[in-house]
Every structure is written in structure tokens, then in C-alpha cells.
C-alpha positions as CSV (number, residue, x, y, z in Angstrom):
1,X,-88.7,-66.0,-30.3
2,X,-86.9,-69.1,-31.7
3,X,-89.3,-71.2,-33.9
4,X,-87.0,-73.4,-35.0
5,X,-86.6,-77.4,-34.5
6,X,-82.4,-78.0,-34.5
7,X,-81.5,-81.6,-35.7
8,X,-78.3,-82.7,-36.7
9,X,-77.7,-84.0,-40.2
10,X,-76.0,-87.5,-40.8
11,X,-74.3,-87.0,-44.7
12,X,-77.1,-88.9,-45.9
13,X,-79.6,-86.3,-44.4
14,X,-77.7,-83.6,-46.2
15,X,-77.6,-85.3,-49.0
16,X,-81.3,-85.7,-49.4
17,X,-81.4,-82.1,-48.6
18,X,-78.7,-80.9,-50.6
19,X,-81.0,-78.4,-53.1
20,X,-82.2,-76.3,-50.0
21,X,-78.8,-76.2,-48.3
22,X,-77.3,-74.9,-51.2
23,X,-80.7,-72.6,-52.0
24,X,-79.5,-71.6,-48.1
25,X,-75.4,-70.8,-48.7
26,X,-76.8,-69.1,-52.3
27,X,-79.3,-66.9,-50.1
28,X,-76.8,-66.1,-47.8
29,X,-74.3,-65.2,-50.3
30,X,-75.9,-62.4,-52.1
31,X,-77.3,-61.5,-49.1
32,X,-73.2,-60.3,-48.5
33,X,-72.3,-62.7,-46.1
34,X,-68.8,-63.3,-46.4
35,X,-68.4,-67.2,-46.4
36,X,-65.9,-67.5,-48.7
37,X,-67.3,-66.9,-51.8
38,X,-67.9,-64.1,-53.9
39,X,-70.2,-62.7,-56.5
40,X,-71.5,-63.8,-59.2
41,X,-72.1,-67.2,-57.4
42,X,-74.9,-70.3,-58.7
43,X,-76.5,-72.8,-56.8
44,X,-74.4,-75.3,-58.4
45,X,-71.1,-73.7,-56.6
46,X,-73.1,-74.1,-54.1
47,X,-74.0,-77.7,-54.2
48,X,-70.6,-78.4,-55.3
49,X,-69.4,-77.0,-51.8
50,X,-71.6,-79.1,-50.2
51,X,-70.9,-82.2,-52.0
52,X,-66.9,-81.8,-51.8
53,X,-65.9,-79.7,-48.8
54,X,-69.0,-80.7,-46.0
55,X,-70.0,-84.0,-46.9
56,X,-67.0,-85.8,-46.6
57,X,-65.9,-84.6,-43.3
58,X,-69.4,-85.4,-42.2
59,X,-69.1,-89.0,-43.5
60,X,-65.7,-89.3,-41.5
61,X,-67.3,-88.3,-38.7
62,X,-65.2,-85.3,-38.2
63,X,-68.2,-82.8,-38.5
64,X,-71.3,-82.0,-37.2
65,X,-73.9,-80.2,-39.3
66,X,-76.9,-78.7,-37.5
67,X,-79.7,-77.5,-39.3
68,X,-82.5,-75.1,-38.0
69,X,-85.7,-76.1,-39.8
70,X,-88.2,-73.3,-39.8
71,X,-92.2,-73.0,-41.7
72,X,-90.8,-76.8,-43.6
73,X,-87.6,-75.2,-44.8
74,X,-83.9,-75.4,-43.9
75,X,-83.5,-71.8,-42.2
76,X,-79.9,-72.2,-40.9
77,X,-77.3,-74.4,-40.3
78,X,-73.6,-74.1,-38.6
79,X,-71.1,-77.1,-38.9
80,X,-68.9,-77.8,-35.7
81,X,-64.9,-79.4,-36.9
82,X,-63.6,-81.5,-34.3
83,X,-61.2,-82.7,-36.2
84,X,-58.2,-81.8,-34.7
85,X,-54.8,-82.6,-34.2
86,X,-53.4,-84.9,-31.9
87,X,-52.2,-82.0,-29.7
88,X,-55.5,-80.4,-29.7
89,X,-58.2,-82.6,-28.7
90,X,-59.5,-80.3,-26.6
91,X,-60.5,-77.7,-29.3
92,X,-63.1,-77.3,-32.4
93,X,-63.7,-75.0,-34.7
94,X,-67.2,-73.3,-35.1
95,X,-67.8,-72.7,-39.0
96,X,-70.1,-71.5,-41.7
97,X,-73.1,-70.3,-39.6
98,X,-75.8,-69.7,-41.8
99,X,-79.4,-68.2,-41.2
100,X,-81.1,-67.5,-44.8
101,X,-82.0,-63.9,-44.9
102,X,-85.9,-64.9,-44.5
103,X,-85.1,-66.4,-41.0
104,X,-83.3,-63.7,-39.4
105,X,-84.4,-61.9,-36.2
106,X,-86.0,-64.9,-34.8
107,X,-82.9,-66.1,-32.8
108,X,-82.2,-69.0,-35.0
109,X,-78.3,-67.9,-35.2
110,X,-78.4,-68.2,-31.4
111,X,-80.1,-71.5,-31.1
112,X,-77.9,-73.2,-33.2
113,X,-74.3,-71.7,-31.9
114,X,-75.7,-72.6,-28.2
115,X,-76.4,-76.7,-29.4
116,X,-73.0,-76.6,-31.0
117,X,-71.7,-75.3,-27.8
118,X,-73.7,-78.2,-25.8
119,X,-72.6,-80.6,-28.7
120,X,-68.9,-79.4,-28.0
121,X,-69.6,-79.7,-24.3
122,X,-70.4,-83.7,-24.5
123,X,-67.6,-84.3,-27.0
124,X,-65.3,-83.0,-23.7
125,X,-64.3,-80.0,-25.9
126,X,-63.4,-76.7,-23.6
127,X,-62.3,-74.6,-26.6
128,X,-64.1,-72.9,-29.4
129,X,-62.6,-70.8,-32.5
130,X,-63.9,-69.1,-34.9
131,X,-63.4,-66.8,-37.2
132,X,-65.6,-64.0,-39.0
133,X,-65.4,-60.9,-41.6
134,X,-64.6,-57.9,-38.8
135,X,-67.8,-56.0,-38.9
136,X,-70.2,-58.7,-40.4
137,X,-73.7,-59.3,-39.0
138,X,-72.1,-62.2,-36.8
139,X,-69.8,-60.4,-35.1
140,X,-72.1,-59.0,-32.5
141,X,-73.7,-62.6,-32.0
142,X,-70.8,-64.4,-31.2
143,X,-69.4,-61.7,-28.8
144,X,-73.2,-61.5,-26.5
145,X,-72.4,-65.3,-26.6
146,X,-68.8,-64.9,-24.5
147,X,-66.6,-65.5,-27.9
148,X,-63.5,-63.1,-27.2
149,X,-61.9,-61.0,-30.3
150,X,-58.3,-63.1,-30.3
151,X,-57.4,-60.7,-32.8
152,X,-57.8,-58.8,-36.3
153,X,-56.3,-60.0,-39.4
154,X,-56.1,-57.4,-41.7
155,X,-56.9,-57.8,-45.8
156,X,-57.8,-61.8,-44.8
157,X,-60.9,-62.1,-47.7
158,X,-62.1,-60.6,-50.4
159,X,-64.9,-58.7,-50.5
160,X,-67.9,-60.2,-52.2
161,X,-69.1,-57.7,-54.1
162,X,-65.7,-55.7,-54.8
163,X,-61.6,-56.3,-55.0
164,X,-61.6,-54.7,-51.4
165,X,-60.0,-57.0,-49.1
166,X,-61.8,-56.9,-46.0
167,X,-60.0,-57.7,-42.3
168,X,-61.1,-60.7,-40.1
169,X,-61.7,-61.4,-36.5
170,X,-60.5,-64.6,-35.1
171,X,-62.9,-65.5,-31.9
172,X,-62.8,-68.0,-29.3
173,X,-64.3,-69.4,-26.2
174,X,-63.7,-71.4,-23.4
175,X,-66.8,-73.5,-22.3
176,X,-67.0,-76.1,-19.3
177,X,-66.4,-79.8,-20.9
């Protein structure tokens, strides 16, 4: 069911793209996906997280940003940090997946969590982490993908609607390097 084409985006690729991947963390937003921002939230919050907290780790080269194109528009994107710490070389960090709320239910969440995976795989990573809103739309994903529920932390985020501070799961998996 997947009809989308994967690529990964070099910072000048996002950059040239940057109006639909913030039109995609805007969608996702008010859509109540709980990504670290809350309502009301513009596209130009949204660019400016692009421009200052994505594009230069990609231009380091500490981050991978894969983008699910989809009927000629960006329809998701995840970002793989690799990053890490001396001691940890062995670990990334899974962040921001993002399917815009046209593009759901076409297995575009999976396809780009299983090329991060692969991606991970060929950078000799054997450790993935991640964390999510406990109960968000994700959570089921990333556990019929082998991600285990390390534990709950609760009153982590604000809600995006409301002052209710809402719990999160931290996840992880072990895949083959």
C-alpha cells in the first residue's frame, strides 16, 4: 500500500524544500501530534524550526532526514541523530516522524522508520531510541515494529491544545549492525 518514493535530504535539498516541510510539521501540528509544539502555531515557527534546529545538524552531518514524497508533495519525513557521544557510538535516536494527515493509512510511517532502520544498520548502529506522547497515533507503529516501551514518564509535554501535561513513552530497539 506504500506509494511513496523515500530519498534522503542533503541540507541543501531541505532547504529548497523548506515551505512544504514546514506546510508538513504545520499539518501535523494541528492535526495534534505532539512534536513539541503547541497551539496556536504558523508556518513560520515552522520554518524557523527547520532552519535552526534540523538544518544544522544535517549540514554537520550528524542527521539524516528522509522524506517520503507522495502525488509530487512531501508526505512524511523522520530524521535519524547519530550524533552521539563518544561512549555511545553504537546508538541513534529516531526523531520527529511525520506523515501529513493527507498521507496516512498508506504505510508511509512504516516505510520511512524501516529505511532509517536500514540506514542505522549500515552506519553499524545496533540501538534505536525514541520517544513518543503515551497514547499518540505512533505508539502502536513503533511497537508492531519491535520498539520496546523502556518506560513512561509521566507529565513530560504539554498538551497542544490544553495546559494538561501529558506522559511519554521512551522506546527502543535493538537491530542487527
Amino acid at each position: 500500500m506504500i506509494t511513496a518514493a523515500i530519498t534522503a535530504f542533503s541540507c541543501q535539498d531541505a532547504q529548497t524544500h523548506l515551505p512544504e516541510l514546514a506546510e508538513l510539521l504545520h499539518a501535523c501540528v494541528h492535526d495534534g501530534a505532539s512534536i513539541s509544539f503547541v497551539l496556536p502555531f504558523s508556518l513560520t515557527e515552522a520554518e524557523t524550526f527547520w532552519t535552526t534546529k534540523v538544518f544544522p545538524s544535517l549540514r554537520a552531518g550528524g542527521t539524516i532526514l528522509l522524506i517520503a514524497e507522495a502525488d509530487g508533495r512531501v508526505a512524511g519525513s523522520v530524521q535519524l541523530d547519530h550524533d552521539t557521544p563518544p561512549n555511545q557510538p553504537h546508538r541513534a535516536e529516531v526523531r520527529k516522524l511525520l506523515v501529513h494527515p493527507d498521507f496516512r493509512r498508506r504505510g508511509i510511517g512504516k516505510a520511512l522508520m524501516a529505511d532509517l532502520e536500514h540506514r542505522a544498520q549500515e552506519m553499524g548502529r545496533s540501538l534505536l531510541t525514541l520517544d513518543t506522547r503515551t497514547g499518540d497515533k505512533a505508539e502502536p507503529l513503533y511497537a508492531s515494529m519491535g520498539y520496546e516501551t523502556a518506560g513512561i514518564i509521566p507529565d513530560f509535554c504539554r498538551d497542544t491544545v490544553s495546559d494538561r501535561l501529558d506522559p511519554t513513552t521512551i522506546m527502543y530497539k535493538a537491530i542487527r549492525a
